[in-house]
LOLO-899858 format. One record per residue: x, z, y of N, C-alpha, C in turn; residue number from 1; residue in one letter. Coordinates in Angstrom, 2 decimals. Example, Ala and Ser with C-alpha at 12.3 -4.5 7.8 and 13.67 -1.06 7.14 Angstrom:
<nulums>
NULUM      n_xx      n_zz      n_yy     ca_xx     ca_zz     ca_yy      c_xx      c_zz      c_yy     k   r
NULUM     13.19      7.80     -5.69     12.30      7.80     -4.50     13.20      7.80     -3.30     1   a
NULUM     12.85      7.08     -2.25     13.67      7.14     -1.06     12.90      7.87      0.03     2   s
</nulums>
This chain:
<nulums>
NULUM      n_xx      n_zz      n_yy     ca_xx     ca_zz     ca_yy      c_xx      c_zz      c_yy     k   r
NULUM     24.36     64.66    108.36     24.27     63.62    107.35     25.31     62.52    107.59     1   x
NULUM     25.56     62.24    109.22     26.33     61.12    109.08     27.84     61.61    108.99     2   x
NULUM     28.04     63.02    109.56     29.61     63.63    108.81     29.85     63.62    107.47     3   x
NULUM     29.12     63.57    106.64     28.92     63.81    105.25     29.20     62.50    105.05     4   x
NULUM     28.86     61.54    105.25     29.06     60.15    104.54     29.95     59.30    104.96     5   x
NULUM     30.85     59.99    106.07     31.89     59.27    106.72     33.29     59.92    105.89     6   x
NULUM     32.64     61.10    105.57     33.84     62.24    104.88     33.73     61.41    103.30     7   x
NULUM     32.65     60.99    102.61     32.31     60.41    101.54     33.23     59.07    101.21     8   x
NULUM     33.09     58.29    102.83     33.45     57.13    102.54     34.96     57.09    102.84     9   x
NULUM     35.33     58.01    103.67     36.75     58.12    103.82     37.57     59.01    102.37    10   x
NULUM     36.75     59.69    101.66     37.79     59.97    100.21     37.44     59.15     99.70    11   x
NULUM     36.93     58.21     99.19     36.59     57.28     98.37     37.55     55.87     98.57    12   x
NULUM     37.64     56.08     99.95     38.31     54.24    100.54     37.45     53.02    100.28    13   x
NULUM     36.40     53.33    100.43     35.61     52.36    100.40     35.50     51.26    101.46    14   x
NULUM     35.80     51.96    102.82     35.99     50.91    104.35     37.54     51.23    104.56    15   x
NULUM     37.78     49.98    105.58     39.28     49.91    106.29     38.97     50.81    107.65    16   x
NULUM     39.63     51.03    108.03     39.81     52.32    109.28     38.75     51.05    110.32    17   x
NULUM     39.02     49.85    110.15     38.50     49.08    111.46     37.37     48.85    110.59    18   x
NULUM     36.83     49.11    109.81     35.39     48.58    108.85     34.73     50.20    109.54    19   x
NULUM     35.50     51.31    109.77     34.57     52.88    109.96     34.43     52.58    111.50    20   x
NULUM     35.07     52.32    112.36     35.57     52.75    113.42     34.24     52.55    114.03    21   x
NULUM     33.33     51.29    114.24     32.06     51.11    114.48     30.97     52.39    114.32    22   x
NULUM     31.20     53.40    112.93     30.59     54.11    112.57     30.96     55.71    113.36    23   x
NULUM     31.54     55.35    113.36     32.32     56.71    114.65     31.75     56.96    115.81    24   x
NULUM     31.85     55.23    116.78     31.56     55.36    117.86     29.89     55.61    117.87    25   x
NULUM     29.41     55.31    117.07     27.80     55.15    116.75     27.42     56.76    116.54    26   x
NULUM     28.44     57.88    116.10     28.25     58.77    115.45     28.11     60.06    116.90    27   x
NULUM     29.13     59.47    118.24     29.33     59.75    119.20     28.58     59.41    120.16    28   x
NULUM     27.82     58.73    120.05     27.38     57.86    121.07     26.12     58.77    121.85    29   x
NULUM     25.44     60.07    121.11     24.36     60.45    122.02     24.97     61.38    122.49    30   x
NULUM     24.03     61.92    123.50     24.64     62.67    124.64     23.83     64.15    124.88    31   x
NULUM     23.54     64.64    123.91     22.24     65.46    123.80     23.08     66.37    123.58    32   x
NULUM     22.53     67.81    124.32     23.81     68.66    124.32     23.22     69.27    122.69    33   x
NULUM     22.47     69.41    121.96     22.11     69.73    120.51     23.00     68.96    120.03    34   x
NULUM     23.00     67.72    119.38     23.46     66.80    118.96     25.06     67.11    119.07    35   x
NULUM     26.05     67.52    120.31     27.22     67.48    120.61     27.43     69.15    119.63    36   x
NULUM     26.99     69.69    119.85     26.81     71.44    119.36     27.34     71.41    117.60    37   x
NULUM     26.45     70.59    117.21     25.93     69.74    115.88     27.14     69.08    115.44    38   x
NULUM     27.69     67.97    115.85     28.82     67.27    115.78     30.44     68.61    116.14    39   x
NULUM     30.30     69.26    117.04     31.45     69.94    117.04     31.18     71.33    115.78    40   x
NULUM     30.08     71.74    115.32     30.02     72.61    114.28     30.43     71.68    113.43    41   x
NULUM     30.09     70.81    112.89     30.42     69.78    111.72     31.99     69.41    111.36    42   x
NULUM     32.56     69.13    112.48     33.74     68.45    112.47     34.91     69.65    112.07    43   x
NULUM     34.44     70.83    112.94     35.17     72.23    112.83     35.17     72.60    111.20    44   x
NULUM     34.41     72.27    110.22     34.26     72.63    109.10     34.68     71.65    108.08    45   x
NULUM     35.52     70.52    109.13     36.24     69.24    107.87     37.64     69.63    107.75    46   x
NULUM     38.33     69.41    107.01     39.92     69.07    106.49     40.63     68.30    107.47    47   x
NULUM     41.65     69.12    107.43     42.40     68.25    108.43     43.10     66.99    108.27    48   x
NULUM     42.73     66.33    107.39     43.14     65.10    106.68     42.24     64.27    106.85    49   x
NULUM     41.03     64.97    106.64     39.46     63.65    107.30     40.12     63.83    108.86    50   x
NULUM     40.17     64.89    109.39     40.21     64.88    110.80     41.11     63.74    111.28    51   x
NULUM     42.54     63.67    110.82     43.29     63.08    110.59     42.71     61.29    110.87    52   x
NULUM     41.38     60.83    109.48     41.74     60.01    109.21     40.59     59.11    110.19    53   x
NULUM     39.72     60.53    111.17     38.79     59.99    111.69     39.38     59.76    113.09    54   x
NULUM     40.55     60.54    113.49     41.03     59.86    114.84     41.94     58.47    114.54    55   x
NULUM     42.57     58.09    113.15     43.20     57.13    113.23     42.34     55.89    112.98    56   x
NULUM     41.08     56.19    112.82     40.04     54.97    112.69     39.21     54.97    113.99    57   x
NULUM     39.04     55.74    114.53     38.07     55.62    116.00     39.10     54.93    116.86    58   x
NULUM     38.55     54.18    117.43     38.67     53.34    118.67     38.98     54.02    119.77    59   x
NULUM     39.96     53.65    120.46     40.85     54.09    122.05     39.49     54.68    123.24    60   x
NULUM     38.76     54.25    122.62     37.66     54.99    123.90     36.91     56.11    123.02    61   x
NULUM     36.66     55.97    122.05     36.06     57.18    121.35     36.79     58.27    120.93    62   x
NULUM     38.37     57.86    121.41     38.80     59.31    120.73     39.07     60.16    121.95    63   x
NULUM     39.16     60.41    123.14     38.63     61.40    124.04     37.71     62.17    123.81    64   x
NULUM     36.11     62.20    123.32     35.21     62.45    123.00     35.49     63.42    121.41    65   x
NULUM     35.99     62.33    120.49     36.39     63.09    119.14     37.01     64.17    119.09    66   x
NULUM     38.17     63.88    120.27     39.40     64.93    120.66     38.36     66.42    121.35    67   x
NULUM     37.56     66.21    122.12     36.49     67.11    122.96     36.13     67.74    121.83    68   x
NULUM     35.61     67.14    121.15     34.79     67.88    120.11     35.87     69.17    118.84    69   x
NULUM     36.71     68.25    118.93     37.68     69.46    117.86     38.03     70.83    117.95    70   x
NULUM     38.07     71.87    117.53     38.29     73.24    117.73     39.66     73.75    117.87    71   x
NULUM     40.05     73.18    116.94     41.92     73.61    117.39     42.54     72.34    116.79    72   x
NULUM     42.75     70.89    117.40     43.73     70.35    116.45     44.78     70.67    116.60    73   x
NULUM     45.47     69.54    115.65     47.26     70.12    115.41     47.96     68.95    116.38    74   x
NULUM     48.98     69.22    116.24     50.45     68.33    117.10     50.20     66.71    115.98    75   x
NULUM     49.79     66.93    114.67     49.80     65.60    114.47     48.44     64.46    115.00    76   x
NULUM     47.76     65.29    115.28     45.92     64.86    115.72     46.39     63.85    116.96    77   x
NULUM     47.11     65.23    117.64     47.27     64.69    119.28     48.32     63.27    119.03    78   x
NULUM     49.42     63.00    118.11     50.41     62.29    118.17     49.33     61.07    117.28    79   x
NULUM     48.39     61.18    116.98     47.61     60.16    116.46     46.82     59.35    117.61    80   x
NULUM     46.70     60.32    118.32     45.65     59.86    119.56     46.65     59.49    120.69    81   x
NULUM     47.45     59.32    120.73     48.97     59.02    121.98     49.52     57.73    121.74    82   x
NULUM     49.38     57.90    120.15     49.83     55.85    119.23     48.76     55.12    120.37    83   x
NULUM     47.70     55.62    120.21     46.60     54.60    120.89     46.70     53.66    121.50    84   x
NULUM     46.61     52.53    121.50     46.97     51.48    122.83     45.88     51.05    123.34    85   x
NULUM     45.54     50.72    124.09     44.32     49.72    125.20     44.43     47.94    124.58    86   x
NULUM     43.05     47.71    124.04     43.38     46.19    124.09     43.81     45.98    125.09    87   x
NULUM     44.22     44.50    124.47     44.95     43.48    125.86     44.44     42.96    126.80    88   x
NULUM     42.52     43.02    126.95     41.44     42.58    127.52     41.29     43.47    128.62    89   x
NULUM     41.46     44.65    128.58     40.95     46.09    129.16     41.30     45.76    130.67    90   x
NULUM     40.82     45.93    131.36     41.08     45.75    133.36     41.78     47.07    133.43    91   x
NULUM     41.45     48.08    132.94     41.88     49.31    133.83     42.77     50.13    132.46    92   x
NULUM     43.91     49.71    131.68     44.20     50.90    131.03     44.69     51.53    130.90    93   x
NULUM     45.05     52.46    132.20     45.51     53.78    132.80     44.33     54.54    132.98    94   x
NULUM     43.19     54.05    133.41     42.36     54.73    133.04     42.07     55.23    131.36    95   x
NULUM     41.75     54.33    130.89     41.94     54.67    129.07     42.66     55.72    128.71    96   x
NULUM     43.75     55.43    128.89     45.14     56.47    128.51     45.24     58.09    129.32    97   x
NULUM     44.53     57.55    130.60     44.46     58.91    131.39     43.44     59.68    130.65    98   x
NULUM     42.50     59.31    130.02     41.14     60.06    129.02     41.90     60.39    128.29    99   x
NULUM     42.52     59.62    127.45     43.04     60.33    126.44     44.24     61.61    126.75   100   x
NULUM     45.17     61.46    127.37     45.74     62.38    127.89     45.22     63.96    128.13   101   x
NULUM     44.32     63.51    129.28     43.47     64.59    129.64     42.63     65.44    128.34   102   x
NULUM     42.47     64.34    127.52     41.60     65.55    126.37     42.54     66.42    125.61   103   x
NULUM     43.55     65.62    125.09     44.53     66.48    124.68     45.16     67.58    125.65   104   x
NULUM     45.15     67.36    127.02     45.53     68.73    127.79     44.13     69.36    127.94   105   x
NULUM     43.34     69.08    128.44     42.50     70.22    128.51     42.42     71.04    127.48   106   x
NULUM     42.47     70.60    125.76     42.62     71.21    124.98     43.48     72.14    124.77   107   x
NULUM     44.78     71.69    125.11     45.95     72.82    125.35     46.89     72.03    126.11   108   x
NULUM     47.59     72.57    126.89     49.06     72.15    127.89     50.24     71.89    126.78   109   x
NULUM     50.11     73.06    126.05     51.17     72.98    125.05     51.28     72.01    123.61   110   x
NULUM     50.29     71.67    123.72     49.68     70.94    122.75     50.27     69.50    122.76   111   x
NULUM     49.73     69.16    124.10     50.29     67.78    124.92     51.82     67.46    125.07   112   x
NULUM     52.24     69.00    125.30     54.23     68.91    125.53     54.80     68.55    123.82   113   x
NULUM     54.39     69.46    123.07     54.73     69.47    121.04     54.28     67.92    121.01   114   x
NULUM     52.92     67.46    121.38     52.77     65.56    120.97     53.72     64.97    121.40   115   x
NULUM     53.94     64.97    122.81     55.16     64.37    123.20     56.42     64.03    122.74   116   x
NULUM     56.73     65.37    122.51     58.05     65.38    122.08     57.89     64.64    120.48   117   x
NULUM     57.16     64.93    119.78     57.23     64.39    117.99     56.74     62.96    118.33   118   x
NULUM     56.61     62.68    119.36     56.09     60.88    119.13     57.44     60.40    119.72   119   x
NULUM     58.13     61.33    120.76     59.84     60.79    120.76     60.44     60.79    119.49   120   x
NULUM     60.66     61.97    119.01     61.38     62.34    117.79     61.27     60.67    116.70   121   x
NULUM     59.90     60.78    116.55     59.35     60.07    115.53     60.11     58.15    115.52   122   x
NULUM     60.13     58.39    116.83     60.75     56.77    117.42     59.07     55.59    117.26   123   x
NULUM     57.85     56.04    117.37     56.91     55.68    116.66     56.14     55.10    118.23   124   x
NULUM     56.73     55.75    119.13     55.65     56.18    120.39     55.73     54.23    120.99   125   x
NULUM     54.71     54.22    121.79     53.92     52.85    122.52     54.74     52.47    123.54   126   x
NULUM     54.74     51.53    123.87     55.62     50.71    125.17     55.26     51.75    126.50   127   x
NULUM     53.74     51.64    126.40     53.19     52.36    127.61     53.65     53.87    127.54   128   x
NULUM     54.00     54.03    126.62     53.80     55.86    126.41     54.57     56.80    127.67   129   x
NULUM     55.56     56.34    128.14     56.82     57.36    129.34     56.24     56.66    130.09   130   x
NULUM     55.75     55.64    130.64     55.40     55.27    132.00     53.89     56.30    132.09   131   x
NULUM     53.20     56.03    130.72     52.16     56.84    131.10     52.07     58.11    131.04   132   x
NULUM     53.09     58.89    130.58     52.69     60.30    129.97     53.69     60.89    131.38   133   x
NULUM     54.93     60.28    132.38     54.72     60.36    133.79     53.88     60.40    134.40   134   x
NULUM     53.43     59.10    134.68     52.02     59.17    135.21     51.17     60.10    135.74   135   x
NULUM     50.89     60.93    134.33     50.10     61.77    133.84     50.21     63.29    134.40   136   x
NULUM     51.70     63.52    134.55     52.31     63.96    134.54     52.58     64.86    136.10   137   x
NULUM     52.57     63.57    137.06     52.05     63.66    138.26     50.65     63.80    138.97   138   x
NULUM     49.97     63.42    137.70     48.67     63.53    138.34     48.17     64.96    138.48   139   x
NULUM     48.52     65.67    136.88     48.26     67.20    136.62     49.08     68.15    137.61   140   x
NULUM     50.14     67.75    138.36     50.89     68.45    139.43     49.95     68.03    140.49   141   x
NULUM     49.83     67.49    140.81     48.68     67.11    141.92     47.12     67.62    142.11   142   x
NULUM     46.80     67.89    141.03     45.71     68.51    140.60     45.69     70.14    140.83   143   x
NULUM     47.21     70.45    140.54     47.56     71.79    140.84     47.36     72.12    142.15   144   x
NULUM     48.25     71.11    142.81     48.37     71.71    144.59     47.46     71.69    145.07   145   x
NULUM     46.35     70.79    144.48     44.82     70.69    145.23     44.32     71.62    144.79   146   x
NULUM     44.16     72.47    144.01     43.20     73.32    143.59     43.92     74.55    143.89   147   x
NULUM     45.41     74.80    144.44     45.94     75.75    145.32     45.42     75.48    147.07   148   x
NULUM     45.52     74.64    147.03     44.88     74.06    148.72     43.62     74.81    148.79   149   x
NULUM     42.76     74.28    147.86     40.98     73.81    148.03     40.57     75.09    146.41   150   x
NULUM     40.59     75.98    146.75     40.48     76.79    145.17     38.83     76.71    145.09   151   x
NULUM     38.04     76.91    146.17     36.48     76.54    145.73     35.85     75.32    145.27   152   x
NULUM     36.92     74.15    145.47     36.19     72.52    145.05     36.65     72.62    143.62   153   x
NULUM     35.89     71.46    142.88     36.07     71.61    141.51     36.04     70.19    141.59   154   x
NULUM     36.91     69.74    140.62     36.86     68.29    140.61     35.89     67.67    139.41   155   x
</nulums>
């Protein structure tokens, strides 16, 4: 019901992306593995243009989660979710950015390299974006050698 009326209110234009964004995180917010099942059948069966218009209205912490939930997005989903910035309030936002990162790779490796590159191309990409998508970058090499080291621990 509440995919239905977010899909409603987003063809219509009835809210500003920051008037939905509240309604997103609210939409995400339980943790019930039914409920998540529910939300990723739902979302799998929208347009990729709502999909589109629901990562450019969710909020920098809810779109890890949104991103989790999607079945196959595209190179523009991921380059929607990479714009992202961290308010200016945030203590930690390398952490932030590292979520987001990570959802888009766990989703695909290749996925993450195609965002990359079209948010260069685009000239569109964030101050933070090469310090962080290094970063990032090193961390997933690191992740490698440990799990060549240690192949029974799971992080």
């Amino acid at each position: 019901m509440q995919i239905k009326w977010l899909v409603s209110t987003f063809s219509k234009q009835i809210l500003t992306e920051q008037e939905v964004a509240p309604y997103i995180r609210i939409l995400l917010m339980d943790d019930d593995v039914e409920r998540i099942e529910y939300l990723r059948e739902g979302l799998n069966t929208l347009d990729s243009d709502i999909l589109e218009k629901m990562l450019s209205s969710a909020d920098i912490y809810d779109v890890p989660k949104l991103f989790g939930l999607m079945k196959s997005p595209e190179v523009r989903h991921a380059v929607i979710a990479l714009k992202k910035t961290p308010p200016p309030y945030e203590k930690r936002p390398f952490f932030i950015l590292d979520k987001v990162f990570h959802a888009i790779h766990n989703n695909s490796k290749k996925l993450l390299k195609e965002a990359a590159e079209a948010l260069r191309m685009s000239g569109g990409a964030p101050e933070h974006f090469e310090e962080t998508y290094a970063r990032f970058q090193e961390i997933v090499q690191d992740e490698q050698i440990l799990s060549t080291l240690f192949p029974k621990a799971k992080g």
